[in-house]
N, C-alpha and C positions, 0 to 999 in steps of 0.2 A: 954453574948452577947445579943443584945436587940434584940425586933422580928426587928427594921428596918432591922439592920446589915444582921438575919438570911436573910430574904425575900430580898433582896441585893444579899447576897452571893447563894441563889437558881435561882435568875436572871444570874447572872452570868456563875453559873456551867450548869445549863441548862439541865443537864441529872442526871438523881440518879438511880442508880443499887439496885435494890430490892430483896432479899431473902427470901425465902421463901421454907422451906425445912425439912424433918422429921424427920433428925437428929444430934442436936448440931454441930457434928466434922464436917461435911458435907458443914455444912452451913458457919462455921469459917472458913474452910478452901478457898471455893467456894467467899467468900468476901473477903477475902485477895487476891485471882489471881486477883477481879475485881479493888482492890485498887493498886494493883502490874502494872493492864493495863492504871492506870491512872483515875480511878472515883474517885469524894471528894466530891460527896453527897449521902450519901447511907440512906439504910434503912431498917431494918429486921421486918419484920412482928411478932407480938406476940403471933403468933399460931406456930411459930418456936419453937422446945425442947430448953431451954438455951436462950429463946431472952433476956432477963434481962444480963445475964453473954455476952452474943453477945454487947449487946448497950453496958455494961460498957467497955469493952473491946475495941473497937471501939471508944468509946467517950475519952480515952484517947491521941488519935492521934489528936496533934493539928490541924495538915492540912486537917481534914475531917471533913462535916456537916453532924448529925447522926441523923433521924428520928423514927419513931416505927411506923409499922403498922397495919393494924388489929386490931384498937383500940374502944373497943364497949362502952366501962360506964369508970364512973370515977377512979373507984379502978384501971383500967388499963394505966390511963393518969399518975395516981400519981406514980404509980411503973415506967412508962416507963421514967417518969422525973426524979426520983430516980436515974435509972439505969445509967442517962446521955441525953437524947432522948433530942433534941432541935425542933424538928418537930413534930407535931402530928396530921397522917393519917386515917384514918377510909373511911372503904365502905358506910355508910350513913352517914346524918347528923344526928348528936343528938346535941339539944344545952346544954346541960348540958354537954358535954364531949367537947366542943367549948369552953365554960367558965370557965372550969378546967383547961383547956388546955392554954387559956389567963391571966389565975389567976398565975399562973407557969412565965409566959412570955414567952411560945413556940409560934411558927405558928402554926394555925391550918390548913390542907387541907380534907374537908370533904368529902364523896362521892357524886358524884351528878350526873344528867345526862340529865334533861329537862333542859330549861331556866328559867321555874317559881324553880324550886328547886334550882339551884344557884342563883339566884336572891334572893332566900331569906335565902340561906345559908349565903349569903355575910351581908345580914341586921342583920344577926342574930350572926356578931361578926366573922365569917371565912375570915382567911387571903386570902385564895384561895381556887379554888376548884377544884377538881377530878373528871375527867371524868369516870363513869363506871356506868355501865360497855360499852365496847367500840362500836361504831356504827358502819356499816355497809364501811363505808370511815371517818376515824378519822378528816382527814384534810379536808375536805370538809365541814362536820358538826361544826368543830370549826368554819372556814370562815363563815358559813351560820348564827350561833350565836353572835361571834364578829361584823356581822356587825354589828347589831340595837343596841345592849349592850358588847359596847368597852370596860368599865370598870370592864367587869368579867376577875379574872388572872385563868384561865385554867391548869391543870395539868392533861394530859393523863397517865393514867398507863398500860390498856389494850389495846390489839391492834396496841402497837405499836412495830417494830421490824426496823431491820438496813434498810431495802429497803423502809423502810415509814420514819423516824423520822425524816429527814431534811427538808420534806412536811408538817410536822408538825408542828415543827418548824415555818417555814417560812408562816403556815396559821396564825399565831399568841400566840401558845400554849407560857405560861412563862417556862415551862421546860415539859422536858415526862420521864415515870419511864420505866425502860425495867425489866421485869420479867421475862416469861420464852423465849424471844429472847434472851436475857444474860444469864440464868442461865437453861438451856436446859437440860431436866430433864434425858436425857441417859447418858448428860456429867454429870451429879449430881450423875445417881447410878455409874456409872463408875469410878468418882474420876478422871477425865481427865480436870484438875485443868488449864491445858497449854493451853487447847483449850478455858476453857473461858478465861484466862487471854489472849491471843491473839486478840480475838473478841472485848474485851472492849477496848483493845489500837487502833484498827480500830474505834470503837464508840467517842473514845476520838478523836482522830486526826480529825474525818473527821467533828463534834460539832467546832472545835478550827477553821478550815478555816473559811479565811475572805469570801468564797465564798456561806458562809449560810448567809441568812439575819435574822438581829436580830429584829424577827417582832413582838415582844412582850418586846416594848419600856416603861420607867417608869419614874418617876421625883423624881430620887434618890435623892436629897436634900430632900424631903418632906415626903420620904417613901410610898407616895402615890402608888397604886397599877393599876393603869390607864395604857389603853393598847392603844396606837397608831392604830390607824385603818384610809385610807383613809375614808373621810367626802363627804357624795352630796351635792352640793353647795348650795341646799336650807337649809340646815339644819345647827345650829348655831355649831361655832367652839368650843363651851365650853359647858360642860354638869356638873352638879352638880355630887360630889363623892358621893361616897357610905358611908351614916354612918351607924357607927359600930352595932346601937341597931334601931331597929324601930322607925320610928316619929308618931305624933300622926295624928290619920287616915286625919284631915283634912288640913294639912301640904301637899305639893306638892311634890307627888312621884321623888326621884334621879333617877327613871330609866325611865319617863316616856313620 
């Protein structure tokens, strides 16, 4: 699958179920109820016991796009590609683990959380980027960044739970990861498998209504990553994309 296709299909799914958990059976079992309630972009963290045996496992299910996360250096990209991983997450940027991760032909989603640091996560080769950790109002903070810089594709991972993620959404995020909203750590030591898979069929159905706006719009022919944002009518209808590497300094900044 090409990164278009993945970044396609994460526009699409819009939500990814995140694991993160301290013990192999726990964790397998706890991503099966969320694939059971209907998620098909997941993603298990590699500080999980068994995420390597988690992602292969996982990546042999056609119907699901499988990430890795918690991903710090390269040695960890190459195994998580191994494993199957088509996504690759990490709480910071690191460019070397960006162009490991592009060299592979994964997504990369770096962690980020200013606007100069996505902005140059995005220069620096990141197919999108991660919010974290989470601000004080997720959706608010998106809208307040998307406006001036349209072109950033956003991905919330913290902070985001069922009573926020359709504001989120609908501020412009390309998708949000739920972690411990989906995978709620008394139903983890508890083994009450039924209560998350219920929760995620809620998250799915309520993702699938035509009654969210899909405010993180893209020009799927071109795989371009451009996010739709109302324009002030002083300001030109077109803005230069984001290249993949740095130009050189005295070349006219894409975001500026």
């Amino acid at each position: 699958m090409s990164r278009e296709l993945i970044l396609e299909r994460i526009r699409t799914e819009r939500i990814c179920a995140i694991i993160r958990a301290l013990e192999e059976e726990v964790a397998r079992d706890a991503m099966d109820a969320a694939v059971e309630g209907g998620f098909r972009f997941v993603e298990v963290t590699f500080n999980t016991p068994g995420a390597e045996r988690l992602i292969t496992r996982l990546a042999k299910r056609s119907e699901l796009l499988v990430g890795a996360g918690t991903i710090m250096n390269v040695d960890e990209v190459d195994r998580a590609v191994g494993a199957g991983a088509k996504v690759i997450v990490s709480p910071i940027f690191d460019p070397a683990v960006v162009a490991a991760a592009g060299a592979h032909g994964c997504v990369t989603i770096p962690g980020t959380f200013t606007p100069t640091e996505m902005v140059t996560a995005r220069r620096g080769g990141a197919d999108l980027v991660k919010l974290f950790p989470a601000p004080a109002n997720v959706a608010d903070f998106i809208k307040s960044v998307l406006a001036p810089l349209p072109e950033l594709g956003i991905v919330p991972t913290a902070g985001v739970t069922e009573s926020n993620f359709v504001e989120i959404l609908d501020a412009g995020a390309v998708a949000v990861g739920f972690v411990r909203s989906l995978f709620v750590p008394s139903e983890l030591a508890s083994k009450s498998y039924r209560a998350i898979e219920t929760r995620a069929r809620s998250i799915v159905e309520r993702v699938r209504s035509p009654r969210i706006h899909h405010g993180a719009q893209h020009r799927s022919e071109s795989g371009d990553d451009h996010v739709s944002r109302p324009r002030p009518r002083n300001r030109p209808r077109s803005r230069p994309r984001f290249t993949p590497t740095p130009t050189k300094p005295a070349e006219a900044n894409p975001l500026g």
